[in-house]
C-alpha positions as CSV (number, residue, x, y, z in Angstrom):
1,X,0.0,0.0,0.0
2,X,1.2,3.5,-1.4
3,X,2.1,5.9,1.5
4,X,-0.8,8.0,-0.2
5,X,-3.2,5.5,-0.1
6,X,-2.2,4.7,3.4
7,X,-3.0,8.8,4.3
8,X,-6.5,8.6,2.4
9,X,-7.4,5.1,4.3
10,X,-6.3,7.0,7.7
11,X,-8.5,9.8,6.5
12,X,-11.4,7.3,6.0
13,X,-10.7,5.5,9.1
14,X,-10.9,8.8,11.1
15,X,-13.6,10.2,9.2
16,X,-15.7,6.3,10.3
17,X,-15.1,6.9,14.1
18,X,-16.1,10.6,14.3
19,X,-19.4,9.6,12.2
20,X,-19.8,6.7,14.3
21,X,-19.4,8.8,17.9
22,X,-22.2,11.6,16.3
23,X,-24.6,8.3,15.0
24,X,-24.2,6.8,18.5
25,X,-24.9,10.1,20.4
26,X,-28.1,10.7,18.4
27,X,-29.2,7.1,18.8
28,X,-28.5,7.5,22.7
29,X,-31.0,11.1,22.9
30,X,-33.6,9.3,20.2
31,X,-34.2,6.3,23.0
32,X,-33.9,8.9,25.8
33,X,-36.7,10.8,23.9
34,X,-38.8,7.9,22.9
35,X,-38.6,6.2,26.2
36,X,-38.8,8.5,28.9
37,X,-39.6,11.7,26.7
38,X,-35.9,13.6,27.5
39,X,-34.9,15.7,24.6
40,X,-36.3,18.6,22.4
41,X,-37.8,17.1,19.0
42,X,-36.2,19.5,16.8
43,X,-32.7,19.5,17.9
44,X,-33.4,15.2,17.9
45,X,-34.5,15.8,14.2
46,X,-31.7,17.8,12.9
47,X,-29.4,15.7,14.5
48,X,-30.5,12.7,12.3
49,X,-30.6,15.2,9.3
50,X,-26.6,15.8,9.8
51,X,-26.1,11.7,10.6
52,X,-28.0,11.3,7.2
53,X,-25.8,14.4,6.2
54,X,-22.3,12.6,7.3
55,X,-23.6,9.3,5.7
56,X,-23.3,11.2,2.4
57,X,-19.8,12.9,3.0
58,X,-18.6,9.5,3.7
59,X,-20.1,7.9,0.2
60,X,-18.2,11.3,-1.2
61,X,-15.0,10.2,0.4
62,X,-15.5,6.7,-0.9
63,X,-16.0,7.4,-4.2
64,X,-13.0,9.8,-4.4
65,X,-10.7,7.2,-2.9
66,X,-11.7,4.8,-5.5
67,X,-11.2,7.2,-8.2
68,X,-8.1,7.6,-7.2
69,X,-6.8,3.9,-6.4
70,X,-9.2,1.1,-7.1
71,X,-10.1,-0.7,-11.0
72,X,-12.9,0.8,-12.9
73,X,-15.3,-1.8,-11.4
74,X,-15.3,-0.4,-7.9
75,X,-15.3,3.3,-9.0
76,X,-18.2,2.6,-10.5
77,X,-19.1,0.8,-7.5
78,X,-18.9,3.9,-5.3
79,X,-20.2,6.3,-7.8
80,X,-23.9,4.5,-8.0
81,X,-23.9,4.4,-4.2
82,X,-23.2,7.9,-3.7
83,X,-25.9,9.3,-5.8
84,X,-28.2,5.9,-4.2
85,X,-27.0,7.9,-0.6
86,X,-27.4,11.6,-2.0
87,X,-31.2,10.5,-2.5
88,X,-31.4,9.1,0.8
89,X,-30.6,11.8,2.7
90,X,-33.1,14.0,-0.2
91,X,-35.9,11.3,1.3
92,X,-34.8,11.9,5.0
93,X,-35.1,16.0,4.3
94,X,-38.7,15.3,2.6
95,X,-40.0,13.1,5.5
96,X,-38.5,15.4,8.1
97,X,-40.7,18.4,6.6
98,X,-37.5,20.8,6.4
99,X,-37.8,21.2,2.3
100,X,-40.5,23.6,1.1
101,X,-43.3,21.2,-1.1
102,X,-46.6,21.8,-2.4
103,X,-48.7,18.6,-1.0
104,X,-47.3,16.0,1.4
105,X,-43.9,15.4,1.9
106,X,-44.2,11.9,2.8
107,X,-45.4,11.1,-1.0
108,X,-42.1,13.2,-2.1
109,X,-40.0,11.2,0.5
110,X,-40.8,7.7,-0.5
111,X,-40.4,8.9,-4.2
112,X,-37.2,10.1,-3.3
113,X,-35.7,6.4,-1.4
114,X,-37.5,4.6,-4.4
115,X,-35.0,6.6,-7.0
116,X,-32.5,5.2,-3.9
117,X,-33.8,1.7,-4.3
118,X,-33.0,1.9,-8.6
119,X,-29.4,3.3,-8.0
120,X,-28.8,0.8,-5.2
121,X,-29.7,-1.7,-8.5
122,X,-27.0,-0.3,-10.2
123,X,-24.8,0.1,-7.8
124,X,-25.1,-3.8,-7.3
125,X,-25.0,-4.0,-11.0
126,X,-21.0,-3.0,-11.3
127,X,-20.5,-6.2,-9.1
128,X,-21.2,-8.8,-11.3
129,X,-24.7,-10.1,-13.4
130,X,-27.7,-9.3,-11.8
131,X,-30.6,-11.3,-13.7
132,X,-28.5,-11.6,-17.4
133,X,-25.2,-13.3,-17.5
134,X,-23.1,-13.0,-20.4
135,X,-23.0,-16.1,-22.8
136,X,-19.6,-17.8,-22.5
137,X,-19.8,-18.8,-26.2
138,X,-20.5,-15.5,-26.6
139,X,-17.1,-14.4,-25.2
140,X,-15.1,-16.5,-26.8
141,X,-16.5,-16.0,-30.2
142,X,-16.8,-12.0,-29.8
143,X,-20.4,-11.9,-30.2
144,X,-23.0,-9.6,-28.1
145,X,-25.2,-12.6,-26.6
146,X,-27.0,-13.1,-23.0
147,X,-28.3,-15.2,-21.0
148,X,-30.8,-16.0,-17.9
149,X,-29.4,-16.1,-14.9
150,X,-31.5,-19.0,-13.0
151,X,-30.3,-18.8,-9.9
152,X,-30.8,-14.8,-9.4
153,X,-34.3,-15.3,-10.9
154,X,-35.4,-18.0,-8.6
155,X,-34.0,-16.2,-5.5
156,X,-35.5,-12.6,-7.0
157,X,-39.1,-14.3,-7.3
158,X,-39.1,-15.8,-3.9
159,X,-38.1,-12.3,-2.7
160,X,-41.2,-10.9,-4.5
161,X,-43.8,-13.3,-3.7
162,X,-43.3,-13.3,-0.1
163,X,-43.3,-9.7,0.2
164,X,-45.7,-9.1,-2.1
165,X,-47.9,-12.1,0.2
166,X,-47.0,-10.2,3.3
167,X,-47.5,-6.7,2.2
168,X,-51.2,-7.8,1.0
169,X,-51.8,-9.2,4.6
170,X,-50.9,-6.8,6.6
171,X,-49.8,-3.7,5.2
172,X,-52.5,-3.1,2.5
173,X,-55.4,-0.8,3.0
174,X,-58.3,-0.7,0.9
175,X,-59.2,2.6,2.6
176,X,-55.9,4.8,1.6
177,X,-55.8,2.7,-1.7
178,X,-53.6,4.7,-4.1
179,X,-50.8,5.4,-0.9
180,X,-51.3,1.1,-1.0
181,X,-50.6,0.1,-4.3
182,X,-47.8,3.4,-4.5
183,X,-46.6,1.0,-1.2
184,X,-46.4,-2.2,-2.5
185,X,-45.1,-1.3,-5.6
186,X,-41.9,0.5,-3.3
187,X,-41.7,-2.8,-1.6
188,X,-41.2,-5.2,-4.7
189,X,-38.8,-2.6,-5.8
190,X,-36.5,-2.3,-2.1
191,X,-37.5,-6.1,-2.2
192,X,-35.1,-6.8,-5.4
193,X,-32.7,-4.9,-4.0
194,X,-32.2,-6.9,-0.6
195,X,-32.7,-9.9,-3.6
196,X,-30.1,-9.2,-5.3
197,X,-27.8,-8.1,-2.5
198,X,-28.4,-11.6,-0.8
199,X,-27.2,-13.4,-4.5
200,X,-23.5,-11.7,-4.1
201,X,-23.0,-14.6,-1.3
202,X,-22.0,-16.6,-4.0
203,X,-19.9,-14.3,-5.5
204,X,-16.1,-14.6,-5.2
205,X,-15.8,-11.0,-2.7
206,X,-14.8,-10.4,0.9
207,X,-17.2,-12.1,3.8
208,X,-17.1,-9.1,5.6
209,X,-18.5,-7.1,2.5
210,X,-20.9,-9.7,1.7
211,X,-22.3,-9.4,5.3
212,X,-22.3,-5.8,5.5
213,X,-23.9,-4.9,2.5
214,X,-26.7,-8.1,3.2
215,X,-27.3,-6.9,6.6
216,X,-27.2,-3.1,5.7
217,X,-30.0,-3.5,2.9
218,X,-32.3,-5.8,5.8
219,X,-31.9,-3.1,8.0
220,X,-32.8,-0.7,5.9
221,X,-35.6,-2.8,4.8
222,X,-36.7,-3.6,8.0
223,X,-37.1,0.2,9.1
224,X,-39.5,0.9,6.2
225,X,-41.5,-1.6,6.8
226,X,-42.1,0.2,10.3
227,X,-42.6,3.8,8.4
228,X,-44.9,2.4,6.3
229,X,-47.0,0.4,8.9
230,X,-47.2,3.2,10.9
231,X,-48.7,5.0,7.8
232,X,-51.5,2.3,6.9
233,X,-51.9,1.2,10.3
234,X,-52.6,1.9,13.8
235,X,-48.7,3.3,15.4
236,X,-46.3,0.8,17.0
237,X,-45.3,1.7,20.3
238,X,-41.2,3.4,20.1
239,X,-41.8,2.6,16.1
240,X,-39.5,6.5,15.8
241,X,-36.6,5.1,17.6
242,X,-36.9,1.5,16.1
243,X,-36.8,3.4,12.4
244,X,-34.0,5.5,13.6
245,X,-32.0,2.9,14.3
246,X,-32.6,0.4,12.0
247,X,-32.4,3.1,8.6
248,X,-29.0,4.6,9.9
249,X,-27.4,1.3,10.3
250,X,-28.5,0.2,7.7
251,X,-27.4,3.2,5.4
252,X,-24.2,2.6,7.8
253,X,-22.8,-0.7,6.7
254,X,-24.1,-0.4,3.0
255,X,-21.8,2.8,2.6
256,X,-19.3,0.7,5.0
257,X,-18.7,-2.3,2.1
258,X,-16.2,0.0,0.1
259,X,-14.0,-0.3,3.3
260,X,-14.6,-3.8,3.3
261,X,-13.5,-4.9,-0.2
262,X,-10.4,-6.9,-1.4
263,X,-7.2,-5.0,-1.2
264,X,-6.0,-7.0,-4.2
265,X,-8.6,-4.3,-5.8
266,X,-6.5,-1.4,-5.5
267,X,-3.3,-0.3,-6.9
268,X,-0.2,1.0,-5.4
């Protein structure tokens, strides 16, 4: 390792703990807040807003490392999860209510993680075949050819059915019908992405990225599940702190995984 990579991973390293301190001490006032009602709501909300702010510096840094050090594959790699982050942190200003919009910011913030969701699809993209595989005949002779990748389609449409099963149990509601199928239709979406993050297990890359970017995109799942329940459906009881947690952690180790990749990626 180059003693200029060495100073940008330093950077990075630093950069991880100082984000990390800021995340916990929100996460210690949201449960303080939630639980036994300590705290002031606004300065708890803009604290998450510069968490969600942070997250995005650190997908900047990421990306600029790689452009810098790493093959084309992973600078793609960090570009498509920067702008997937950038939109994030757009949703969590939309939800919050901070950015001036005409009708209902929630609408505007789950439009805004759904553009998330497609870039998070192309960020998984620049890691290898999602649903079409290129034809090995194909290669050798030269020729633009494809094929189906049965094993990412299998696990994709298990993903789908089973949410799409369990959103029409309990999520849907015929009474706010359009904000339902706008729901489910998000869901089958963030639903290929935690698909197609779980198919990378096979993939020849690190375990530690593999788990971190599987367990950031459940987490991140799992917390909008809760927003959206709490839209359709009678509130769960803490459901703010739950989300809070679960969505930063989960934006956490997805942004994490270019810290996690193989050094034999980058260059001297």
């Amino acid at each position: 390792m180059s003693t200029k990579l060495k100073g940008w991973f330093l950077l990075r390293i630093i950069y991880l703990i100082v984000l990390l301190m800021i995340m916990s001490v929100y996460l210690v006032f949201r449960g303080l807040y939630s639980i036994l009602g300590l705290g002031n709501v606004l300065l708890l909300q803009w604290n998450f807003l510069s968490v969600s702010i942070l997250l995005s510096i650190f997908a900047l840094i990421n990306y600029l490392i790689a452009q810098r050090y790493d093959s084309d594959q992973w600078k793609r790699y960090t570009f498509w999860l920067l702008i997937a982050m950038l939109f994030g942190t757009l949703g969590d200003f939309l939800l919050a209510g901070v950015l001036p919009v005409p009708i209902d910011t929630f609408i505007f913030g789950v439009l805004a993680f759904a553009l998330g969701q497609v870039f998070y699809l192309v960020t998984l993209r620049q890691l290898s075949p999602i649903l079409i595989n290129p034809s090995s005949g194909a290669r050798e002779s030269g020729e633009k050819s494809s094929r189906l990748n049965l094993r990412n389609l299998i696990i994709w449409l298990v993903f789908i059915i089973v949410c799409a099963a369990l959103f029409m149990l309990f999520m849907f509601n015929p009474a706010l019908l359009e904000l339902s199928i706008g729901g489910l239709i998000y869901f089958l979406l963030f639903a290929s992405v935690l698909a197609f993050a779980v198919t990378k297990l096979i993939d020849d890359y690190p375990i530690l990225f593999k788990l971190s970017l599987i367990l950031g995109f459940a987490l991140f799942y799992i917390s909008d599940v809760i927003l959206v329940w709490n839209r359709f459906n009678s509130p769960l009881l803490y459901a703010s702190l739950f989300i809070s947690i679960t969505y930063l952690l989960g934006q956490f180790f997805v942004q994490l995984t270019p810290l996690l990749k193989s050094d034999s990626e980058q260059s001297s």
